[in-house]
N, C-alpha and C positions, 0 to 999 in steps of 0.2 A: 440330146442334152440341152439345147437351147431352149426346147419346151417346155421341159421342166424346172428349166430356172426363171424365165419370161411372167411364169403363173403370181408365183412367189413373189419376186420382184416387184412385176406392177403392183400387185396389191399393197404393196407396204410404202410403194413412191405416191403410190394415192389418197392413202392414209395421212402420211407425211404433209400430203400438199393441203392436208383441212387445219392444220396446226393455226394458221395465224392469218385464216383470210378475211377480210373486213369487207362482212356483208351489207352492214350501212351504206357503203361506197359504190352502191351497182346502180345502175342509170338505165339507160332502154332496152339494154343489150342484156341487163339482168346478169346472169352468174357465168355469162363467159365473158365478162367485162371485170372480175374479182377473182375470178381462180386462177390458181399461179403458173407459171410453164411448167412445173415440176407435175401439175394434173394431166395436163395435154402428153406427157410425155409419157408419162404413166400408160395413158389410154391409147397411145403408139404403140409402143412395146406391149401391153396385152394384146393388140390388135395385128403385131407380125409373129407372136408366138402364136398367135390362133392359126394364120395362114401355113408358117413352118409347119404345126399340126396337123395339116392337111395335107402337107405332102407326103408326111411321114405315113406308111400303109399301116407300120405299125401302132400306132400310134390309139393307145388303150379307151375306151368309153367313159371310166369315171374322166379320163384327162381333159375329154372334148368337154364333158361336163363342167367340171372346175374354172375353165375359159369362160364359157359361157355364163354360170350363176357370176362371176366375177364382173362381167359386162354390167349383168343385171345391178350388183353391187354401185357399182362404179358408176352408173350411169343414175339408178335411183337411189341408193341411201346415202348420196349427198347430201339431198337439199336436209331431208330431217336431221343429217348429224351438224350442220351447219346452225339452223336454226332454234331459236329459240322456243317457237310458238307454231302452234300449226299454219301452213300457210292455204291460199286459195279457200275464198268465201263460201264456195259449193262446199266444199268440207265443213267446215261449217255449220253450214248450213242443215246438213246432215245431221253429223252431230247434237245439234239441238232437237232433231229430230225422237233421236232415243232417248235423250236429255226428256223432251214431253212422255213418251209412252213410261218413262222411268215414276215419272211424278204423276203420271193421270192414267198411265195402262190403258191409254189408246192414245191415237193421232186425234184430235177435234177435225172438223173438216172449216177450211178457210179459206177462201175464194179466191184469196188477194194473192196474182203474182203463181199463177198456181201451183197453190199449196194442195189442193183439192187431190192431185194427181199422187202425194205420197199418201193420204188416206184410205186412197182407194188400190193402192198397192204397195204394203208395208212391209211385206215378206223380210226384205231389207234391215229395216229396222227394226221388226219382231225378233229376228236371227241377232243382231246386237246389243238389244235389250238383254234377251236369254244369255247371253257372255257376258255383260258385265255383271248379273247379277249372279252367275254362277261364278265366277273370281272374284267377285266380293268390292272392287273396286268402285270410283267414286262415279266415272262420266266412261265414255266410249273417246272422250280426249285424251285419254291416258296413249293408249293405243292410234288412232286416228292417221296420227303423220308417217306410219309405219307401212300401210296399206297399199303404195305404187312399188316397191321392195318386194314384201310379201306376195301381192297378186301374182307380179310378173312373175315371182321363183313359183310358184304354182302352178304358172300357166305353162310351165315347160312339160314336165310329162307328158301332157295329153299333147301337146303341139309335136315332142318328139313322137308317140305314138301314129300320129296323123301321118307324118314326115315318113317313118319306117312303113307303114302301109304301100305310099307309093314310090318305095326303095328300099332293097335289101342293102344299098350301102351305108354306113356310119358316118361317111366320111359329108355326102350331100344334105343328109339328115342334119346334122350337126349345124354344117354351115347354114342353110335355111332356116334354125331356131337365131344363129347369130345374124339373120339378114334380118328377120323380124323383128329383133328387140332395137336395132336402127335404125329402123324406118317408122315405129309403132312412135311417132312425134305427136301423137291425139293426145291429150291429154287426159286421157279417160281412165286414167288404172291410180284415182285419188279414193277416198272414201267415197265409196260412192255406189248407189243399187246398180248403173250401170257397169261397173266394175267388178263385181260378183257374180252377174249376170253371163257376161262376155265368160267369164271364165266357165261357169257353168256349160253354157252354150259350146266353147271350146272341146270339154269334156264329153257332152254327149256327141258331137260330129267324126270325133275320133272313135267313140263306141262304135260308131254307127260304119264309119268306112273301116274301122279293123276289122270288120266280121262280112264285109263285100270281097263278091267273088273274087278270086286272084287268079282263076284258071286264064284268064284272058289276055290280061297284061300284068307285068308290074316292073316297074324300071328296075334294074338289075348291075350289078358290079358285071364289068366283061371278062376280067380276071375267071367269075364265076362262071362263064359263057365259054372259055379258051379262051379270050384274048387279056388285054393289062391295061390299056391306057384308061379304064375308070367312065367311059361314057355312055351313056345311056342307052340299053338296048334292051329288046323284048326277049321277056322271059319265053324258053321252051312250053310250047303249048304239053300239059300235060298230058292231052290221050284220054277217048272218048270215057272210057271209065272214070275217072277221076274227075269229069266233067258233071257226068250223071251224078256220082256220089252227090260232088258238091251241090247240085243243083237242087239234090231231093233235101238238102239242110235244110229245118225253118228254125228258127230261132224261136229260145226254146219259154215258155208266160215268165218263168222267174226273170229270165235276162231283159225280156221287155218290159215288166213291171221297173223293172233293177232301173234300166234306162231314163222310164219317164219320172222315175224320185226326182231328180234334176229339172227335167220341164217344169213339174209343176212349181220349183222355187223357184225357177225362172218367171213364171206365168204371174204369181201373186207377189210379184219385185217387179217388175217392170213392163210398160206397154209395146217399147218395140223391138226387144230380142225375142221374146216368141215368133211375129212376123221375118224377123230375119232369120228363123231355126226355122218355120214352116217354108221359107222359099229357101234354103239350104236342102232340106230336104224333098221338096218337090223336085229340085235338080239332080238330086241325086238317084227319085224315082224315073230319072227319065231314060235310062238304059233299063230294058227288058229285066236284064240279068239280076240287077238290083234290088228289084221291087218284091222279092220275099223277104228281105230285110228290112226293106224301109217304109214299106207301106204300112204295117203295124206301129211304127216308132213315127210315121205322120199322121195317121189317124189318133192318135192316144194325144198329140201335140195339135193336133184343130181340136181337137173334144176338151181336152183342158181351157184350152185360149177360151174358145166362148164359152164353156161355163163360167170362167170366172168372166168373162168381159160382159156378158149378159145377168149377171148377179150382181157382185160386189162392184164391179167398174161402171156399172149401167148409169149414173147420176154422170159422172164423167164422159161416156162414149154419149149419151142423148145430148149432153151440156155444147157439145164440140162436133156432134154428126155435119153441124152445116159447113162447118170448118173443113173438116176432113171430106165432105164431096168437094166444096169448093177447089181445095188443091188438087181432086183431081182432076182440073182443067186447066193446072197451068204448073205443064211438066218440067218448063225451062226454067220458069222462077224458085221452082222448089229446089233446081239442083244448081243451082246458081247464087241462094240464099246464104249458103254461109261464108259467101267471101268477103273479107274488111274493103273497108273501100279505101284503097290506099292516097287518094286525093289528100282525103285528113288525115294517113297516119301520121307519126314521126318518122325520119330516116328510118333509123333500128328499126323497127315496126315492117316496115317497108323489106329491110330483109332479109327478116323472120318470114314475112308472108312468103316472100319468093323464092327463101329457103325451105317451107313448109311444099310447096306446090311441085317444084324442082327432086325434092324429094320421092312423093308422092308418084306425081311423071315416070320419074326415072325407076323405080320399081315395077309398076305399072309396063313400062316398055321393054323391061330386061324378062320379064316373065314372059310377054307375047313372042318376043326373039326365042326365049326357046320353044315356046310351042311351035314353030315354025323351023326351027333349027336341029329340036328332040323331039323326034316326031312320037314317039313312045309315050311322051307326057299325054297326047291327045288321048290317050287311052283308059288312064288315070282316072278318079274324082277330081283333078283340079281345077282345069277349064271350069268345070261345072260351079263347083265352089267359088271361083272366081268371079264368076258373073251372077251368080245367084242372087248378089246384094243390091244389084243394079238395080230393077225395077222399083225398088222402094224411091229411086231417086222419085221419079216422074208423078209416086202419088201423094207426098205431102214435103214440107220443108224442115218438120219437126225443127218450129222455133231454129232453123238457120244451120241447125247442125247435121241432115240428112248425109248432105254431100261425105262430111266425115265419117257418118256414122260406120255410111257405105264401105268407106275406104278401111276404115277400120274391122269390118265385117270379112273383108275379100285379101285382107291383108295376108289372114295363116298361108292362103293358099298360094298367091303370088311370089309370096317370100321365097317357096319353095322352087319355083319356076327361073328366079332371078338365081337361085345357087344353084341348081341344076345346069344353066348357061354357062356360067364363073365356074364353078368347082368338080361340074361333070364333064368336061372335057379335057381337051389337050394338055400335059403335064406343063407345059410353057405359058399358058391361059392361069395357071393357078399359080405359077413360081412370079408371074411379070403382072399381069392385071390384075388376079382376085387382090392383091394385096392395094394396091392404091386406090380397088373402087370400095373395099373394107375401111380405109383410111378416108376418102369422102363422105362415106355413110355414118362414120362414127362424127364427125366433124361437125355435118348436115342436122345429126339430130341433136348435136351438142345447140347448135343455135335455134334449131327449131322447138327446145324443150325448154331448154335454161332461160332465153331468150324470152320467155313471156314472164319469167319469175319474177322482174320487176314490178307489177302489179298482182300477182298473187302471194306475193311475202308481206308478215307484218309483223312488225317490233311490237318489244313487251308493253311501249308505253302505249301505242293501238288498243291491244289486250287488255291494259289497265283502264282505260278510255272507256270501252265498250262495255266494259263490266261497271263502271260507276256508273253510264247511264241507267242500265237495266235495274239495278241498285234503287235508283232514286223518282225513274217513270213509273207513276200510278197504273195499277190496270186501265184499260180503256183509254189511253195516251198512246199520241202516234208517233213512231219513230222514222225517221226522215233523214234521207243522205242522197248526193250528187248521181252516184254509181253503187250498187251493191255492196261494193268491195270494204265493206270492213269487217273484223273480227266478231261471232255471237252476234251477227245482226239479226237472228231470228230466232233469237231467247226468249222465249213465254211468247210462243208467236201466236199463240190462242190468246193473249190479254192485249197485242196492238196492234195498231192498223199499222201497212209499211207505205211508204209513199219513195220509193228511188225515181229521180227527177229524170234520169234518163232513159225510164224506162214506160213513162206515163204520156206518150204520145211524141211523135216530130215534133213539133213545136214548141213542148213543154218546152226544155231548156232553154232556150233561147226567151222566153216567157219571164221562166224563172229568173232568166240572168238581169232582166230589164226592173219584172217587179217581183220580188222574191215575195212579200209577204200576201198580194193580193194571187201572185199562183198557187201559193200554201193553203191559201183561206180558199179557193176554189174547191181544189184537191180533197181538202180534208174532209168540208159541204158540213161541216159545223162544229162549234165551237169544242175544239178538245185542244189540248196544250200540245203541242207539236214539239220534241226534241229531236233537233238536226246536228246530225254531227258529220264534221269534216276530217279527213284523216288523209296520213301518206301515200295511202294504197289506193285512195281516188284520184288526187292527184295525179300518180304516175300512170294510171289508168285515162284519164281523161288527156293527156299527153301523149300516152302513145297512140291514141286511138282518133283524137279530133272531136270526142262525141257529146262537147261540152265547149259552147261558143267562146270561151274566156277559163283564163288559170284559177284553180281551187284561191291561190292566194288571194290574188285581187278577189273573189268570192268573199273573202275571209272578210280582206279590209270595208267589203260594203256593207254586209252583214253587221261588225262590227260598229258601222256607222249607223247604224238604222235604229231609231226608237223603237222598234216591234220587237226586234231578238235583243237576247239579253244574251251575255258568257256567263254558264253555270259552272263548266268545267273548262281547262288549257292545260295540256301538256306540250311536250318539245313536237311531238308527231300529231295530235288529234287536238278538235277544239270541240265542244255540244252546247249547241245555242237551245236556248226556249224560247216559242213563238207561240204565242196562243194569239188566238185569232179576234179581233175585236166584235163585239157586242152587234147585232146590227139593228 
């Protein structure tokens, strides 16, 4: 009974708690420093009706489910029903992306900042374009803010598919899709080709291990065994015939064709979930048993990648070959790359980070415990999945974010390893622990997710900002800001150069901050009228982060004092200076 009122209930104290929250008001800690206790309490009580549900054997599939898209609800269609404007500039950024192919029916390629990288893999944005001009609507912003909601309800299927593969029980399954959606603290499931991608990739891994042998192992209910307590044990071998059967299977061209539709969106969207689909499944080919399955569905997924990485990516892959051998000679650095460096962060900042890491660790550990604990798992595709994403650590840094990628890559699998520890044992292990390390994880990712929201949110008057620039900068006019972070900063990104200060060398900044107009005139390397604009979202960005010698404000009042800029535009949140560069 309590399960079925629990579902209900949080949903509606969730609801309840976005009535009257004041998002202006969030500081470092972003929207767990604004939501009200009525939220947290909410995401309590869903989170002990999920565990009650687990105890309960009876306990129905749609039920598990309705928990779970709930979580998904609750945890991501916050920020969009909060907000007024889509928030985080990579969206954005995006977004102007099919915004060009809308207006020019292609990507132009453009060097700055690499832009090069979405022309040369647009899959992404060709797929966006083709929807919004098939709904008839105005931009891909209409939709945009909707997409961390959407992906994640998507990505359950195939995740629970994966999950039932290496478990006839409902009850492990279930819990595993709820381990993942709290731990999955990456910020990766925004508008975005990575995002699409991941899912894709999702999808075909579960093709791939639903139709791998099961003669061998598969973790099993012991109810279904003779016994009850729910813990992990090896399925009945079934007997040399049904061995042979299975073994003479091959999987059949339509199902491999079927399969690689997905790669190749993958392939012509994005450079590094191919490599993470090709070492998923070289891992997967490494059991004997496996490889009438997965050798066709790896070979069709190498033959794609290089066609298209030797055609259409080839300007890109020769532009950057020195790059990518260089990484591979410095494996510590690349997986060591994307950590803030918390000297400069702000407090908050600081533990976010160690909330994000902490997180991380501890799924990471509760999965290796049971492979050591459920000796049955060893038998699985999960180990394998697990570690398959490692090696990309040690060959490049991918611009900082490797390390995540990783974790995000190894995440389906782990997930599964940590509920299997928690929710496939001892009936006391699920009524006493699962329930309070459910209540840290939900906590964990509340800070680790919301927690950066402070600089990926931006008010209307940002929006209005951003648009009167683009409004009023000439073609061939550079557009100029602190940090990335503001709204349509890459609107007609074919008509301007970009120059973000902190992202054009060490030094810049500190450059800029002493002499803004002779680093502008450097930067630009000739005379074009430079519109700089300063906004909230750099601000708070440059504040949690350290990555900007001095406060946007005092920026504000030098700038302001300076003969060279002039204020075109001032609202309450943004200011856009013109700097054009003197004669020489």
């Amino acid at each position: 009974m309590f399960t079925r009122v629990a579902l209900p209930a949080a949903l509606a104290m969730w609801l309840l708690s976005l009535r009257n929250v004041h998002v202006a008001g969030m500081g470092d800690l972003g929207l767990v420093q604004v939501l009200p206790v009525i939220f947290w309490v909410a995401g309590g009580l869903l989170t002990l009706g999920f565990c009650a549900a687990l105890l309960d054997r009876r306990t129905p599939g749609w039920l598990y489910a309705g928990y779970v898209l709930a979580l998904i609800a609750m945890l991501h269609a916050t920020a969009p029903l909060l907000y007024s404007q889509l928030s985080n500039a990579w969206a954005w950024k995006h977004v102007s992306m099919v915004d060009t192919i809308l207006r020019l029916g292609q990507l132009p390629i453009a060097h700055d900042h690499g832009l090069d990288v979405y022309n040369q893999w647009p899959g992404f944005f060709a797929l966006n374009d083709m929807v919004v001009q098939a709904t008839g609507i105005d931009s891909a912003l209409t939709y945009a803010a909707w997409a961390p909601p959407v992906a994640d309800a998507l990505l359950l299927g195939p995740l629970i598919l994966i999950y039932r593969s290496f478990s006839r029980s409902r009850r492990l399954s279930w819990a595993a899709a709820w381990v993942f959606y709290t731990c999955f603290w990456v910020t990766q499931d925004y508008f975005a080709p990575q995002t699409l991608t991941f899912l894709l990739y999702v999808c075909v891994v579960a093709a791939v291990v639903w139709r791998l042998p099961r003669s061998v192992t598969r973790i099993a209910r012991k109810r279904e065994a003779g016994t009850d307590s729910g813990s992990p044990v090896r399925t009945p071998d079934p007997g040399p015939t049904a061995r042979a059967r299975e073994a003479a299977q091959r999987p059949s061209v339509g199902w491999i064709l079927l399969v690689l539709l997905p790669v190749a969106a993958i392939v012509c969207s994005h450079p590094l979930t191919p490599l993470m689909l090709i070492a998923a499944l070289v891992a997967l080919a490494l059991p004997r048993r496996n490889r009438r399955i997965v050798l066709p569905v790896l070979l069709g997924t190498v033959v794609l990648t290089l066609a298209w990485d030797l055609t259409v990516a080839r300007p890109f892959i020769s532009a950057n070959l020195n790059e990518m051998v260089q990484g591979l000679t410095q494996p510590a650095e690349n997986a060591s790359a994307g950590f803030l460096d918390l000297s400069a962060a702000s407090d908050a900042q600081v533990l976010v980070a160690w909330t994000d890491r902490a997180l991380s660790a501890g799924v990471w550990l509760l999965a290796a415990m049971a492979l050591v604990f459920r000796p049955a798992l060893r038998r699985t595709p999960l180990p394998l999945l697990a570690v398959a994403p490692l090696p990309l650590l040690a060959l490049n840094s991918y611009d900082g974010e490797m390390l995540f990628r990783a974790y995000m890559f190894a995440l389906p699998a782990i997930a599964f390893g940590a509920a299997a520890l928690l929710a496939g044992g001892r009936r006391w292990v699920r009524a006493l622990v699962l329930p309070v390390v459910l209540l840290l994880l939900f906590a964990g990712f509340a800070i680790s997710y919301y927690g950066k929201e402070y600089a990926l949110y931006f008010t209307r008057s940002e929006t209005v900002a951003a648009r009167w620039l683009f409004s009023h900068a000439p073609p061939g006019s550079v557009v100029a800001a602190i940090t990335e972070d503001f709204p349509a900063g890459y609107t007609d990104y074919d008509q301007h150069q970009r120059v973000w200060i902190t992202l054009e060398g060490e030094w810049v900044p500190h450059r800029f901050a002493l002499d803004p107009a002779g680093t502008l005139e450097s930067l630009v390397g000739e005379r074009k009228p430079v519109y700089l604009m300063l906004n909230r979202a750099q601000e708070a960005r440059i504040h949690a982060t350290g990555w900007f010698p001095t406060s946007l404000k005092k920026m504000d009042s030098v700038l302001a004092a300076h003969p060279d800029f002039r204020v075109v535009y001032r609202n309450n949140d943004a200011v856009v200076y013109l700097f054009t560069p003197p004669r020489s």
